[in-house]
C-alpha positions in Angstrom: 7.6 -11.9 -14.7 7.1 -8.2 -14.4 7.3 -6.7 -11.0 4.5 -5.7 -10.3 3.1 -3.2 -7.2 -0.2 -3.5 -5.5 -1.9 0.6 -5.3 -5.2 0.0 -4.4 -8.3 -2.0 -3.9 -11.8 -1.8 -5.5 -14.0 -1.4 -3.3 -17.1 -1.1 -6.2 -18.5 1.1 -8.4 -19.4 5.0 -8.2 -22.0 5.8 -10.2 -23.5 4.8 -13.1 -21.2 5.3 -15.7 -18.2 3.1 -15.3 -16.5 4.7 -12.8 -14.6 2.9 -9.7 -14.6 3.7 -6.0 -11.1 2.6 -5.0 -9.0 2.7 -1.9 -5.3 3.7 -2.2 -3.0 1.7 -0.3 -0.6 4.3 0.9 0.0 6.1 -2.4 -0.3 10.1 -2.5 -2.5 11.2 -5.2 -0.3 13.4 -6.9 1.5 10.2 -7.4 -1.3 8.4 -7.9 -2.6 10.6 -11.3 0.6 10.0 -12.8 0.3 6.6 -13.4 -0.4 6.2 -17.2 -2.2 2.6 -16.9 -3.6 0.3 -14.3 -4.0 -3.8 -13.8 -6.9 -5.3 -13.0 -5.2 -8.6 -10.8 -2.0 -10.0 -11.6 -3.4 -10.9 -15.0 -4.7 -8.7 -16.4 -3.4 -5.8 -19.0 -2.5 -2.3 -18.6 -5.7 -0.5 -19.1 -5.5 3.4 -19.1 -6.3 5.9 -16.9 -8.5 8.4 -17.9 -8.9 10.3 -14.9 -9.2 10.4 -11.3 -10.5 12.2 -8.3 -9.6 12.7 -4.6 -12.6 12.2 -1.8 -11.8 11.7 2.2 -10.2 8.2 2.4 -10.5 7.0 -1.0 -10.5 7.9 -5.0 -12.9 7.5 -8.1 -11.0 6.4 -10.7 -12.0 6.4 -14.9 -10.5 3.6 -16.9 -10.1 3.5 -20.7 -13.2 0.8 -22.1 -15.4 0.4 -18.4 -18.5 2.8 -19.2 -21.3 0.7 -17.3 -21.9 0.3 -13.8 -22.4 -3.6 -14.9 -19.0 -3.8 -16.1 -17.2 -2.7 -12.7 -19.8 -4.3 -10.4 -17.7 -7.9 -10.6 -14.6 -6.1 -10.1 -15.4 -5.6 -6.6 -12.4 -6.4 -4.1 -10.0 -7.0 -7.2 -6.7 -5.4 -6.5 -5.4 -2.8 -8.8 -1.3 -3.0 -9.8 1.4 -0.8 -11.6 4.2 -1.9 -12.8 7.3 -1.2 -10.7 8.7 0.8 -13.9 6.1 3.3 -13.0 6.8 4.0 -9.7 8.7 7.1 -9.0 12.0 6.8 -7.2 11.8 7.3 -3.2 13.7 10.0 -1.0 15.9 9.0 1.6 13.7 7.6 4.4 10.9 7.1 2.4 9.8 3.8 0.8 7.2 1.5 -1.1 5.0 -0.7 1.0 6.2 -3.3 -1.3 9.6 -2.6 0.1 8.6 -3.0 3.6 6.6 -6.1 3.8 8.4 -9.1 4.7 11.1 -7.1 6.3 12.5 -8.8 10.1 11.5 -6.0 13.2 13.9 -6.2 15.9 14.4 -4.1 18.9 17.5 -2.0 19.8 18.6 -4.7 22.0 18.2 -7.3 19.2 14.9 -8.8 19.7 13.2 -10.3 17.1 9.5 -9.8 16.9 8.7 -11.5 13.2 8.4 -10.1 9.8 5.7 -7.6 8.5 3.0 -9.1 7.3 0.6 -6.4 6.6 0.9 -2.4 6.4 -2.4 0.3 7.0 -2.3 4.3 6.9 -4.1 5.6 10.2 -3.9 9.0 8.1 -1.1 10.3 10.6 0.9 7.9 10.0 1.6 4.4 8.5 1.0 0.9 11.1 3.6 -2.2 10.5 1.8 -4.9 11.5 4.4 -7.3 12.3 4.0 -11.5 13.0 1.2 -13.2 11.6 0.2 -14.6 14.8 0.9 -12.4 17.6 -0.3 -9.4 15.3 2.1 -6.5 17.0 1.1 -3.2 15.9 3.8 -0.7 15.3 3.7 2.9 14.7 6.2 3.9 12.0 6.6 7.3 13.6 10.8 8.8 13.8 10.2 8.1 17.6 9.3 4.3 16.7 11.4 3.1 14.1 15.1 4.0 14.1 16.7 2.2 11.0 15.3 0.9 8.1 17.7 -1.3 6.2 16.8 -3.0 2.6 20.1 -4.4 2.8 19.9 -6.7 5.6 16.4 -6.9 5.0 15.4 -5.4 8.8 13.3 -3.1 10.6 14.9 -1.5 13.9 12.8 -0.2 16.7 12.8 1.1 19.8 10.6 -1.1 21.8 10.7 1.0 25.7 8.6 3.4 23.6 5.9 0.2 23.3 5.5 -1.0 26.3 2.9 -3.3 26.8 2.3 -3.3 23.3 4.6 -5.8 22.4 3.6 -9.0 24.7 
Protein backbone atom coordinates (compact mmCIF):
# COMPACT_ATOMS: atom_id res chain seq x y z
CA UNK A 1 0.00 0.00 0.00
CA UNK A 2 1.01 3.51 -0.66
CA UNK A 3 2.42 5.51 2.15
CA UNK A 4 0.39 7.70 2.65
CA UNK A 5 0.64 11.24 4.99
CA UNK A 6 -2.17 12.76 6.96
CA UNK A 7 -2.10 17.10 6.10
CA UNK A 8 -5.16 18.21 7.21
CA UNK A 9 -8.70 17.87 8.48
CA UNK A 10 -12.04 19.21 7.09
CA UNK A 11 -13.53 20.97 9.17
CA UNK A 12 -16.68 21.84 6.48
CA UNK A 13 -17.43 23.81 3.89
CA UNK A 14 -16.69 27.66 3.06
CA UNK A 15 -19.06 29.07 1.04
CA UNK A 16 -21.33 28.10 -1.43
CA UNK A 17 -19.47 26.91 -4.18
CA UNK A 18 -17.53 23.88 -3.35
CA UNK A 19 -14.94 25.13 -1.45
CA UNK A 20 -13.42 23.48 1.85
CA UNK A 21 -12.49 25.04 5.16
CA UNK A 22 -9.61 22.84 6.28
CA UNK A 23 -7.15 22.73 9.09
CA UNK A 24 -3.50 22.00 8.34
CA UNK A 25 -1.80 19.73 10.61
CA UNK A 26 1.54 21.27 10.84
CA UNK A 27 2.21 21.85 7.15
CA UNK A 28 3.56 25.43 5.92
CA UNK A 29 1.50 26.68 3.19
CA UNK A 30 4.10 27.32 0.79
CA UNK A 31 4.39 23.56 1.09
CA UNK A 32 1.09 23.09 1.27
CA UNK A 33 0.16 24.83 -2.46
CA UNK A 34 2.56 22.51 -3.88
CA UNK A 35 0.91 19.57 -3.56
CA UNK A 36 -0.61 18.60 -6.99
CA UNK A 37 -3.58 16.26 -5.61
CA UNK A 38 -5.26 15.50 -2.43
CA UNK A 39 -7.18 12.13 -0.72
CA UNK A 40 -10.20 12.30 0.64
CA UNK A 41 -9.66 9.19 3.63
CA UNK A 42 -7.43 6.42 3.03
CA UNK A 43 -9.62 5.40 0.15
CA UNK A 44 -10.19 7.62 -1.82
CA UNK A 45 -8.28 8.98 -5.22
CA UNK A 46 -6.07 11.79 -5.87
CA UNK A 47 -8.27 14.56 -6.63
CA UNK A 48 -6.55 17.88 -7.72
CA UNK A 49 -5.95 20.95 -6.28
CA UNK A 50 -7.19 23.85 -7.85
CA UNK A 51 -6.23 26.33 -5.46
CA UNK A 52 -5.92 27.34 -2.09
CA UNK A 53 -5.85 30.26 0.35
CA UNK A 54 -4.26 31.18 3.72
CA UNK A 55 -6.61 32.64 6.70
CA UNK A 56 -5.46 32.80 10.68
CA UNK A 57 -5.35 29.12 11.72
CA UNK A 58 -6.70 27.34 8.84
CA UNK A 59 -7.02 27.23 4.73
CA UNK A 60 -9.84 27.20 2.03
CA UNK A 61 -9.03 24.80 -0.26
CA UNK A 62 -10.62 24.22 -4.26
CA UNK A 63 -10.71 20.66 -5.37
CA UNK A 64 -10.99 19.51 -9.07
CA UNK A 65 -15.13 18.15 -9.40
CA UNK A 66 -16.57 19.60 -5.71
CA UNK A 67 -18.66 22.78 -6.97
CA UNK A 68 -21.70 22.58 -4.38
CA UNK A 69 -21.78 23.30 -0.86
CA UNK A 70 -23.90 19.84 -0.82
CA UNK A 71 -21.13 18.00 -2.04
CA UNK A 72 -18.50 18.92 0.73
CA UNK A 73 -21.12 19.24 3.52
CA UNK A 74 -20.67 15.11 4.24
CA UNK A 75 -17.06 15.53 4.05
CA UNK A 76 -17.00 17.14 7.32
CA UNK A 77 -14.17 15.72 9.81
CA UNK A 78 -12.73 13.47 6.83
CA UNK A 79 -8.96 13.63 6.89
CA UNK A 80 -7.20 14.82 3.86
CA UNK A 81 -3.71 12.63 2.74
CA UNK A 82 -0.79 13.01 0.21
CA UNK A 83 1.17 10.59 -0.74
CA UNK A 84 4.54 10.38 0.86
CA UNK A 85 6.15 10.82 -2.85
CA UNK A 86 4.88 14.34 -2.55
CA UNK A 87 6.33 15.37 0.41
CA UNK A 88 9.42 17.46 0.08
CA UNK A 89 12.62 16.24 1.64
CA UNK A 90 13.29 17.70 5.43
CA UNK A 91 16.37 19.76 6.61
CA UNK A 92 18.49 18.58 9.31
CA UNK A 93 16.33 18.93 12.52
CA UNK A 94 13.28 19.25 10.83
CA UNK A 95 10.72 16.46 10.33
CA UNK A 96 7.18 15.08 9.31
CA UNK A 97 4.65 14.55 12.02
CA UNK A 98 4.36 11.25 10.53
CA UNK A 99 7.92 10.73 11.49
CA UNK A 100 7.50 11.65 15.00
CA UNK A 101 4.50 9.78 16.18
CA UNK A 102 5.08 6.61 17.84
CA UNK A 103 8.62 7.63 18.60
CA UNK A 104 9.86 6.45 22.58
CA UNK A 105 10.56 10.04 24.85
CA UNK A 106 13.09 9.52 27.38
CA UNK A 107 14.87 11.77 29.60
CA UNK A 108 18.69 12.48 29.76
CA UNK A 109 19.01 10.23 32.49
CA UNK A 110 17.15 7.42 30.61
CA UNK A 111 13.63 7.69 31.66
CA UNK A 112 11.04 6.43 29.76
CA UNK A 113 7.91 8.41 29.56
CA UNK A 114 5.89 6.36 26.61
CA UNK A 115 5.54 6.92 22.93
CA UNK A 116 3.83 9.94 21.17
CA UNK A 117 0.67 9.55 20.59
CA UNK A 118 -0.61 12.79 19.24
CA UNK A 119 1.24 16.02 17.95
CA UNK A 120 -0.61 19.98 17.89
CA UNK A 121 1.03 23.39 16.68
CA UNK A 122 0.46 26.04 19.58
CA UNK A 123 1.65 28.45 16.63
CA UNK A 124 5.14 29.00 18.46
CA UNK A 125 5.87 25.90 18.48
CA UNK A 126 4.83 22.23 17.98
CA UNK A 127 3.34 19.99 21.54
CA UNK A 128 4.42 16.08 21.71
CA UNK A 129 1.89 14.70 23.44
CA UNK A 130 3.49 11.65 24.79
CA UNK A 131 1.56 8.33 26.72
CA UNK A 132 -1.90 7.73 26.01
CA UNK A 133 -2.74 7.61 29.53
CA UNK A 134 -0.78 9.99 31.52
CA UNK A 135 -1.09 12.57 28.50
CA UNK A 136 2.55 14.46 29.15
CA UNK A 137 2.69 17.54 27.22
CA UNK A 138 5.99 18.46 25.86
CA UNK A 139 7.19 21.46 24.28
CA UNK A 140 9.40 20.62 21.25
CA UNK A 141 11.38 23.80 21.79
CA UNK A 142 15.79 23.40 21.27
CA UNK A 143 15.65 23.95 25.13
CA UNK A 144 13.22 20.80 25.41
CA UNK A 145 14.17 18.19 23.14
CA UNK A 146 17.86 17.44 22.73
CA UNK A 147 18.08 14.44 20.14
CA UNK A 148 15.79 13.23 17.79
CA UNK A 149 16.79 9.90 16.50
CA UNK A 150 14.77 7.94 13.55
CA UNK A 151 17.23 5.34 13.93
CA UNK A 152 16.56 4.08 17.33
CA UNK A 153 13.24 5.20 17.00
CA UNK A 154 13.55 7.94 20.30
CA UNK A 155 12.90 11.22 21.50
CA UNK A 156 15.44 12.66 24.07
CA UNK A 157 14.63 15.40 26.50
CA UNK A 158 15.61 17.27 29.06
CA UNK A 159 13.08 16.73 31.77
CA UNK A 160 14.63 19.39 34.93
CA UNK A 161 13.33 21.92 32.35
CA UNK A 162 9.63 20.21 33.06
CA UNK A 163 9.32 19.97 36.33
CA UNK A 164 6.12 19.26 37.63
CA UNK A 165 4.98 18.66 34.25
CA UNK A 166 5.97 15.28 33.99
CA UNK A 167 4.18 13.47 37.16
Amino acid sequence: MTDLIEIARISGPHGLKGRMRILPFGDSFERFVGYSHLMIGRLGPPIKLLGAEKRKGFYIISLEGFETISQVDPLKGETLYVKREQLEETSENEYYWRDILGLKVIDTEGALYGEVVNIFSTGSNDVYVVDKIKQYLVPATRDVIKEISLEKGSITIDASLLEGLLE
